[in-house]
VEXRODREN-305658 format. One record per residue (C-alpha): residue number from 1; residue in one letter; x, y, z. Coordinates in nm, 2 decimals. Each point is the difference from the previous one (the first is absolute). Layout:
<mizas>
NUM_A_X_Y_Z
...
</mizas>
This chain:
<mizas>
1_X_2.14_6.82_10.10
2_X_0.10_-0.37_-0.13
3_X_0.31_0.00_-0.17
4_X_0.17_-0.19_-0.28
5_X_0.18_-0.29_0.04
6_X_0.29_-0.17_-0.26
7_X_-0.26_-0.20_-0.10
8_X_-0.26_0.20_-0.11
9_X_0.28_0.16_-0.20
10_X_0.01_-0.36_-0.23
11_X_0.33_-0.13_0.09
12_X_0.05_-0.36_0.00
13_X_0.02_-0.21_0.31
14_X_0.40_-0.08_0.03
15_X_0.03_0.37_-0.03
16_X_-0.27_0.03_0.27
17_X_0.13_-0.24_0.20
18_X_0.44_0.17_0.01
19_X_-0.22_0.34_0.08
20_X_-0.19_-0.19_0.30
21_X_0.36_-0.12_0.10
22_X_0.10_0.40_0.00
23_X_-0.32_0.03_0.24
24_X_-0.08_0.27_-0.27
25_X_-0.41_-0.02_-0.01
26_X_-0.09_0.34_-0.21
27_X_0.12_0.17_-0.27
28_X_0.18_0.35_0.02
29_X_-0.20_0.24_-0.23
30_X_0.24_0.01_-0.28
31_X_-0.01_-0.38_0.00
32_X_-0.37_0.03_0.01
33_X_-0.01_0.21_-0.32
34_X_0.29_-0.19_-0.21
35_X_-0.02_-0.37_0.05
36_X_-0.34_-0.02_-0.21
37_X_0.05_0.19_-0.24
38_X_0.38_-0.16_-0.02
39_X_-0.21_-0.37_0.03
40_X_-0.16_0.15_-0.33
41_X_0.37_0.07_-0.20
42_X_-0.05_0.36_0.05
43_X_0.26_0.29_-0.01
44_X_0.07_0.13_0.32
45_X_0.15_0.40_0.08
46_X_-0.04_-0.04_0.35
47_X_0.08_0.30_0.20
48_X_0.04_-0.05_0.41
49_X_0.24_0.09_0.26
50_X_0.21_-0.25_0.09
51_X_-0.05_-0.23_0.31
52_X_-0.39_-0.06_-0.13
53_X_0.06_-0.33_-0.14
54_X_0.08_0.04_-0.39
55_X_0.24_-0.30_0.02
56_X_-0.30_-0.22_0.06
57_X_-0.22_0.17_-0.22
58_X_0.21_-0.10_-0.30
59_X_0.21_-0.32_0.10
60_X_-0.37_-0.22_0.08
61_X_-0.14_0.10_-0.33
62_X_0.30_-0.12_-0.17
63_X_0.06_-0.33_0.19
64_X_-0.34_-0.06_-0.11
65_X_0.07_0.01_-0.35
66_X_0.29_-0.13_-0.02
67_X_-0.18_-0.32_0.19
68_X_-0.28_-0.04_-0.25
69_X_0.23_0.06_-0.31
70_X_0.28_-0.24_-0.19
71_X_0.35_0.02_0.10
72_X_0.22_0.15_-0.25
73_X_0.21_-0.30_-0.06
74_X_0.31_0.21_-0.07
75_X_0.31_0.03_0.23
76_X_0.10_0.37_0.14
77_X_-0.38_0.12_-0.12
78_X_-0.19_0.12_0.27
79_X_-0.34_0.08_-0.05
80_X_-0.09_0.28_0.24
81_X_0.29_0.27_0.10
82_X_-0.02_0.26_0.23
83_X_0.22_0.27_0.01
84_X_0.14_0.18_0.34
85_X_0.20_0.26_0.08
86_X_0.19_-0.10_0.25
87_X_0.20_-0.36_0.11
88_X_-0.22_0.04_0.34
89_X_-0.36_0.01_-0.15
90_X_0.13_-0.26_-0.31
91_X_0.05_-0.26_0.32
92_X_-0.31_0.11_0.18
93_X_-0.21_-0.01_-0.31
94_X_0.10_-0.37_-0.11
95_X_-0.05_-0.14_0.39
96_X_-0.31_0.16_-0.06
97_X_-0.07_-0.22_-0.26
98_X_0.13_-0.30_0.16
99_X_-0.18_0.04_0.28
100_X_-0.33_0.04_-0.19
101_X_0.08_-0.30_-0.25
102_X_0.09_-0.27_0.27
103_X_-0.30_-0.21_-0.16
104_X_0.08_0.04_-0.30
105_X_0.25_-0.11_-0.25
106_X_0.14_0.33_-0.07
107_X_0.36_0.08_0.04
108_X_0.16_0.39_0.06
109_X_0.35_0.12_-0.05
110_X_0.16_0.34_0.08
111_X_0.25_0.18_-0.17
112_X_0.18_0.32_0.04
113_X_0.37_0.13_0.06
114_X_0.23_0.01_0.28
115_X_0.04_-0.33_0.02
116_X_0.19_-0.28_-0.22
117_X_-0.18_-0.09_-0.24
118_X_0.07_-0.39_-0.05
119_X_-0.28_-0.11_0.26
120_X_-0.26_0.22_-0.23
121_X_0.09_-0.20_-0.29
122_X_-0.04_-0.29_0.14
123_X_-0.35_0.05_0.17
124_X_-0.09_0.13_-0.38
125_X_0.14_-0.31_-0.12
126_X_-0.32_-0.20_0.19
127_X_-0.32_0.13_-0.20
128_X_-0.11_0.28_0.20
129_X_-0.34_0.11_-0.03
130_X_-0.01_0.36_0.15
131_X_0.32_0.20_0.03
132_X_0.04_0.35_0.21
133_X_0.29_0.18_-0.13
134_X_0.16_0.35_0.02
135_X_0.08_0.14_-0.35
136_X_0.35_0.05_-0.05
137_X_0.09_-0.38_0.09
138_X_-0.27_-0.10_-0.19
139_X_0.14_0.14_-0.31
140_X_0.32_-0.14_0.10
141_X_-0.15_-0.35_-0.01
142_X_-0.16_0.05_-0.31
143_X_0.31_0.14_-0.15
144_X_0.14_-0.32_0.11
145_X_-0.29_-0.22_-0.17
146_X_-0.09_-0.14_0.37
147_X_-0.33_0.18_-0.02
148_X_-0.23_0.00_-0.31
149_X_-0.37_0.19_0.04
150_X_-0.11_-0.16_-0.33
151_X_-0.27_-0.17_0.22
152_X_-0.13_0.26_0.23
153_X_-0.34_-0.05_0.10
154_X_0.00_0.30_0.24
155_X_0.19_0.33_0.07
156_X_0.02_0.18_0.34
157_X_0.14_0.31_0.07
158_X_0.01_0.06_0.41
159_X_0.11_0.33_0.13
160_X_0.02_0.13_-0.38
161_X_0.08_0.36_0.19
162_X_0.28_-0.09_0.17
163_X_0.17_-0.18_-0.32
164_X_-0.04_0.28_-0.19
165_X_0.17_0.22_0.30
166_X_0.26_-0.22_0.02
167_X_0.13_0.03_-0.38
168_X_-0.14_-0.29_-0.13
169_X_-0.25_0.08_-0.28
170_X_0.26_-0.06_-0.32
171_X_0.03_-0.33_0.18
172_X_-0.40_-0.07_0.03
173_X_-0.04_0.10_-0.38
174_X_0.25_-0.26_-0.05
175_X_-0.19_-0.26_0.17
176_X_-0.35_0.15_-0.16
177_X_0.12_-0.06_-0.35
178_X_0.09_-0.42_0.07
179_X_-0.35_-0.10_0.13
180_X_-0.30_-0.10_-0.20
181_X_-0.26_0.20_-0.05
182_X_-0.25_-0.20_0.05
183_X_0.04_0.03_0.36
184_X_-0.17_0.10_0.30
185_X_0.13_0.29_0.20
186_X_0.00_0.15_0.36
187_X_0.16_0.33_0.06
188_X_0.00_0.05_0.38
189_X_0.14_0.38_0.17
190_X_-0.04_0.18_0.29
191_X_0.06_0.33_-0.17
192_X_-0.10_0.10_-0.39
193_X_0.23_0.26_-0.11
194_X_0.01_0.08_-0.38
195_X_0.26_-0.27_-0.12
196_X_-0.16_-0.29_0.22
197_X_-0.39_0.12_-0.20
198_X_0.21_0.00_-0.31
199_X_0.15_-0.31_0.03
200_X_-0.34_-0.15_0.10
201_X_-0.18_0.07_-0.27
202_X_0.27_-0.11_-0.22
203_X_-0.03_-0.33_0.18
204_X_-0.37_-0.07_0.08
205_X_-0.29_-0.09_-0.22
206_X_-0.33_0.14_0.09
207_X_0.04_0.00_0.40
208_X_-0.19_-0.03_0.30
209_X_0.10_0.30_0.21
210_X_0.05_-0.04_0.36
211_X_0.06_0.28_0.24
212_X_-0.07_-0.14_0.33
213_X_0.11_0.35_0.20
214_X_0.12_0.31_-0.14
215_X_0.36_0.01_-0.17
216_X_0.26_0.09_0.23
217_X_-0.24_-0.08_0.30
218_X_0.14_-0.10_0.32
219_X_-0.13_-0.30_0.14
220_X_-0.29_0.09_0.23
221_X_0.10_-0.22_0.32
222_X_0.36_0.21_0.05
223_X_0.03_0.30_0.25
224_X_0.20_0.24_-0.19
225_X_0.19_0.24_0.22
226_X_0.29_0.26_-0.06
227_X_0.25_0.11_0.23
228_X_0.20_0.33_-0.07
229_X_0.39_-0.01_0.14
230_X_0.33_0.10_-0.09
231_X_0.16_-0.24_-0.20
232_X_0.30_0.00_0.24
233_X_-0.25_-0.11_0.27
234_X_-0.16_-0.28_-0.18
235_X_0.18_-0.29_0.09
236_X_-0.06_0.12_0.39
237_X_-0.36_-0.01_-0.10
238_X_0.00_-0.32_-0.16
239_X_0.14_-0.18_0.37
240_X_-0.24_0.21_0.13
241_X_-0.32_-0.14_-0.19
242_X_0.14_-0.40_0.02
243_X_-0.01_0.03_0.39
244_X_-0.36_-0.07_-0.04
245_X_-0.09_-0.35_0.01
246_X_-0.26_0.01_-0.18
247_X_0.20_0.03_-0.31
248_X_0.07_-0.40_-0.03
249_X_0.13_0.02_-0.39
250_X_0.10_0.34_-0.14
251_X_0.08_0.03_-0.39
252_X_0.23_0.35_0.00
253_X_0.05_0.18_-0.35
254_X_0.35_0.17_-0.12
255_X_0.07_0.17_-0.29
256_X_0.36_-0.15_-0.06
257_X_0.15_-0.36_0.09
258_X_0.27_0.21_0.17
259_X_-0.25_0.13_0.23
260_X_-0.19_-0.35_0.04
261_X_0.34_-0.15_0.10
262_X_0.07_0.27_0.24
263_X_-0.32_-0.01_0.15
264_X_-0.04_-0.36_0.04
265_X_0.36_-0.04_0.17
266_X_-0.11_0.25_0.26
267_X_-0.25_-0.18_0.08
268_X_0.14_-0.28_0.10
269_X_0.23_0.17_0.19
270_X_-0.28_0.12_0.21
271_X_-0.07_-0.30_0.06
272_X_-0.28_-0.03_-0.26
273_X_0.01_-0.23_-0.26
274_X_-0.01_0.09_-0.38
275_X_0.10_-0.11_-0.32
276_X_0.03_0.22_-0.33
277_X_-0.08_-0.10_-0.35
278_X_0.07_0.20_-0.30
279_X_0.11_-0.02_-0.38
280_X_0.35_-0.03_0.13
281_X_-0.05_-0.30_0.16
282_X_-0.02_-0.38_-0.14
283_X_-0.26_-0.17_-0.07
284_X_0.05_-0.26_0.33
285_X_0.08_0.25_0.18
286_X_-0.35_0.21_-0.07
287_X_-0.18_-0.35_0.03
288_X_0.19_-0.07_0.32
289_X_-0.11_0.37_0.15
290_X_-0.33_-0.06_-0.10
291_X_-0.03_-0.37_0.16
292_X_0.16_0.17_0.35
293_X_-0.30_0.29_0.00
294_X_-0.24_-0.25_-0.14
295_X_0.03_-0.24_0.30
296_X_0.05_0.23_0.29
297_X_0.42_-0.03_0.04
298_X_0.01_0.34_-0.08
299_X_-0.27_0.25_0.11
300_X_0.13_0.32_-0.26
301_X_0.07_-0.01_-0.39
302_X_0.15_0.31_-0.13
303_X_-0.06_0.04_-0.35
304_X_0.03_0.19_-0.36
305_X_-0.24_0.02_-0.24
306_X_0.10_-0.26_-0.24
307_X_-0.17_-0.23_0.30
308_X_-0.34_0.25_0.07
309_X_-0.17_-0.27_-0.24
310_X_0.19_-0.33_0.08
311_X_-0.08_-0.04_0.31
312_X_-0.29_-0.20_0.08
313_X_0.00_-0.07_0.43
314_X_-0.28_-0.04_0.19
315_X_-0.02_0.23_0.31
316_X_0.19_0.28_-0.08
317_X_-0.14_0.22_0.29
318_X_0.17_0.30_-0.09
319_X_0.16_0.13_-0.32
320_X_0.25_0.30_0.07
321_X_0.10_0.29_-0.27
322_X_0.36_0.06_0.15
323_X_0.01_0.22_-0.31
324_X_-0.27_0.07_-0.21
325_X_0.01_-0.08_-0.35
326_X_0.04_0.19_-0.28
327_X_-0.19_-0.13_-0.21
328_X_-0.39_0.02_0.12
329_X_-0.11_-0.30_-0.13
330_X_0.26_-0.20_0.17
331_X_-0.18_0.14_0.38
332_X_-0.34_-0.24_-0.11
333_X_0.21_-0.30_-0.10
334_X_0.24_0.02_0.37
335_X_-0.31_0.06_0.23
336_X_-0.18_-0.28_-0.21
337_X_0.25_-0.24_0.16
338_X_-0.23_0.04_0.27
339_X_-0.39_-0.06_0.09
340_X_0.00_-0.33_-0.26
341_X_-0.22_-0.25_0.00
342_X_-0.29_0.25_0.17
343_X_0.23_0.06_0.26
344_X_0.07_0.30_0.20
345_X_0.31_0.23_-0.01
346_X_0.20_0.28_0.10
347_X_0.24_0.24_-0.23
348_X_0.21_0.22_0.14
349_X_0.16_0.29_-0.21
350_X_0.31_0.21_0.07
351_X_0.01_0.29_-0.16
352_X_0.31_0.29_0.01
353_X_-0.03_0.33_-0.13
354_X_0.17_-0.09_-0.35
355_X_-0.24_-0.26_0.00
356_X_-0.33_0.20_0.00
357_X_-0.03_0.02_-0.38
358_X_0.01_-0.36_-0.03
359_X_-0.28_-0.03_0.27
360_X_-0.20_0.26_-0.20
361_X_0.01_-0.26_-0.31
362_X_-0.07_-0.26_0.19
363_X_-0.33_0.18_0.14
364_X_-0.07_0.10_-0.35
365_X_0.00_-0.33_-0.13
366_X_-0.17_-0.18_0.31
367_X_-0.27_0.25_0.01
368_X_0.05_0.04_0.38
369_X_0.17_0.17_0.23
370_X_0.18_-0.18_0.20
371_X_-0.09_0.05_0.41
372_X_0.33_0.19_0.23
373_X_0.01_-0.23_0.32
374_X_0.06_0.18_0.27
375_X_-0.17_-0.22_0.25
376_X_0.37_-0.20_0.12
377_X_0.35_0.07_0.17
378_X_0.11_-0.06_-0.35
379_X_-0.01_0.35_-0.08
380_X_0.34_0.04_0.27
381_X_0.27_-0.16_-0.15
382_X_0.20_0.19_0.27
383_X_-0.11_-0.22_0.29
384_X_0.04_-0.29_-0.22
385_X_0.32_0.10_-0.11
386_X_0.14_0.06_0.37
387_X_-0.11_-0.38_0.08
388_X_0.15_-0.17_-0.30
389_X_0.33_0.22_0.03
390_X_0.03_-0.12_0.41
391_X_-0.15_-0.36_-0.14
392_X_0.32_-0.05_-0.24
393_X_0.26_0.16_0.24
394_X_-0.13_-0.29_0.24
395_X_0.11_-0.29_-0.27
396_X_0.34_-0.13_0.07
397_X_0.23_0.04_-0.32
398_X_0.00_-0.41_-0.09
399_X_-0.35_0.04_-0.09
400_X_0.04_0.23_-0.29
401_X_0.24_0.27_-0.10
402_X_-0.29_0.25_-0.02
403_X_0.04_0.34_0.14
404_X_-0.22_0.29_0.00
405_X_0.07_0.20_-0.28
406_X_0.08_0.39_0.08
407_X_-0.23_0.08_-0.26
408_X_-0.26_-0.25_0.04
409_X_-0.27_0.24_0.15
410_X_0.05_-0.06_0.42
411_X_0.20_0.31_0.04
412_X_-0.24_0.22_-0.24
413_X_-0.31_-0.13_0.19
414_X_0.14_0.07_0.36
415_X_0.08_0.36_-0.09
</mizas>
């Protein structure tokens, strides 16, 4: 079966020719479906799980636009915006665009808090075309009169879901009610609850409808598995599972940063190297984590939530559900950190006993029930447990001031 190429899609050549630099040579199916009928000024409500490519889908359409039109000619206007939810995806969204407009005379800015916001201003102060921001530091800027929207030529909302799970729909309306209306808009989600369709069709004029696998779907190239343990054994089972070398970049969920810091320091003090991000932390420092996992220094990232959609690493082998989350849709956008690209993945899941309601949501949501492994030496955490508990009783003191907790499973296990 032939299959489409960029080019067949009608996108100019220097776009062409930054995706040949890529060595991207087809289309994912959502970008199939939106870039024509974005080419033709459309509305999009584009519904996919995420890792299938929606950045592309909407970020070519709008460089190409913004290529053939006039400038604005009027300082701290940009004429496309994107909104994000989170400071990771704002920065992965604008490279995006950078990457693609390397031909072209097009020039991205990213905005968003954690940081000071001096170097924002100033990279305002230079005409920029597109800008990717999250919401409440946009509103800041605008408060400030170092943003005006006056001459918005398009509107993107990415990852609409997870703004509006994160608080920030008072701030959107805000944004919503400075922009023209004569504009073109993209509304991009992995999941559709009833706010997000609400919002949408308060925001999109006559749309195309793209739904490129079902809501809530998991990606199809991820092995989903579920592991029942006690949750006093999971850590055990965790040094267990990242004996295998197979596992060459593992992304591990947490429900709390206090957890993600706890995990990731143990870790490393078995001799495994980690990094935590979290809200807690600053913005270098998540930047800084993600650089080390990106580029092989460190082989485990130990994560919250707040990151499930930030992250955007190629080769995540495995993605690991230290604790499974408690909110069902948040389980399709962690194991989506996986299998991008058309890749291949594994997700692990680790599910207590006061966890089993949540796993039922999750299986309601997903459609699926997710497959028990019991095909590994994973499923005794006692063995593992009696080689990590001689393994750190071997370590000289100088090399950490870790000792096994009395509580931290080995006794329980060797009953």
């Amino acid at each position: 079966m032939n299959k489409t190429t960029f080019a067949e899609l009608g996108l100019i050549e220097p776009l062409l020719r930054a995706l040949s630099g890529e060595k991207y040579e087809f289309p994912t199916p959502i970008q199939a479906e939106a870039i024509p009928h974005l080419l033709a000024g459309k509305d999009l409500l584009g519904a996919a799980q995420t890792g299938t490519g929606k950045t592309a889908a909407f970020s070519l359409p709008i460089l190409q636009r913004l290529s053939a039109g006039k400038i604005s000619g009027k300082r701290n206007s940009p004429r496309a915006l994107i909104l994000a939810p989170t400071r990771e995806l704002a920065n992965q969204v604008c490279e995006s665009f950078k990457t693609y407009s390397r031909y072209l005379k097009i020039t991205c800015a990213a905005v968003y808090g954690g940081v000071p916001m001096y170097s924002q201003i100033r990279a305002l102060s230079r005409n920029v075309d597109v800008l990717v921001a999250t919401p409440g530091r946009l509103l800041d800027l605008m408060n400030q009169r170092h943003i005006f929207l006056d001459c918005l030529e398009v509107f993107t909302l990415d990852e609409a879901d997870r703004m509006l799970d994160m608080g920030f729909i008072d701030d959107i309306k805000k944004i919503i009610a400075k922009i023209p209306d004569n504009r073109q808009t993209m509304f991009f989600s992995a999941t559709m609850p009833g706010e997000a369709s609400q919002l949408a069709a308060r925001l999109l004029k006559d749309p195309i409808h793209i739904k490129v696998n079902p809501i809530s779907s998991t990606a199809v190239k991820v092995e989903q598995k579920v592991l029942f343990v006690d949750r006093q054994d999971k850590e055990a089972l965790l040094f267990s599972i990242l004996e295998d070398a197979a596992i060459n970049r593992a992304l591990i969920f947490t429900r709390t940063k206090h957890k993600a810091n706890n995990i990731a320091q143990k870790l490393n003090r078995n001799m495994v190297k980690a990094e935590a991000i979290h809200g807690n932390k600053s913005q270098s420092a998540r930047m800084q984590a993600l650089r080390k996992f990106s580029n092989g220094q460190v082989r485990v990232l130990v994560a919250t939530d707040v990151a499930s959609r930030g992250i955007d690493v190629k080769d995540i082998s495995h993605v690991i559900n230290f604790e499974m989350p408690n909110e069902p849709e948040n389980y399709v956008h962690r194991i989506g950190r996986t299998a991008r690209a058309g890749a291949s993945g594994i997700a692990i899941s680790f599910c207590d006993s006061e966890e089993r309601g949540f796993l039922g949501s999750i299986e309601r949501i997903t459609k699926s029930i997710l497959p028990v492994d019991e095909s590994h030496a994973w499923h005794s955490p006692a063995a593992a447990a009696s080689r990590i508990k001689a393994e750190f009783n071997r370590r000289p003191a100088k090399r950490g001031n870790f000792r096994p907790r009395r509580n931290y499973g080995h006794q329980r296990a060797a009953r």
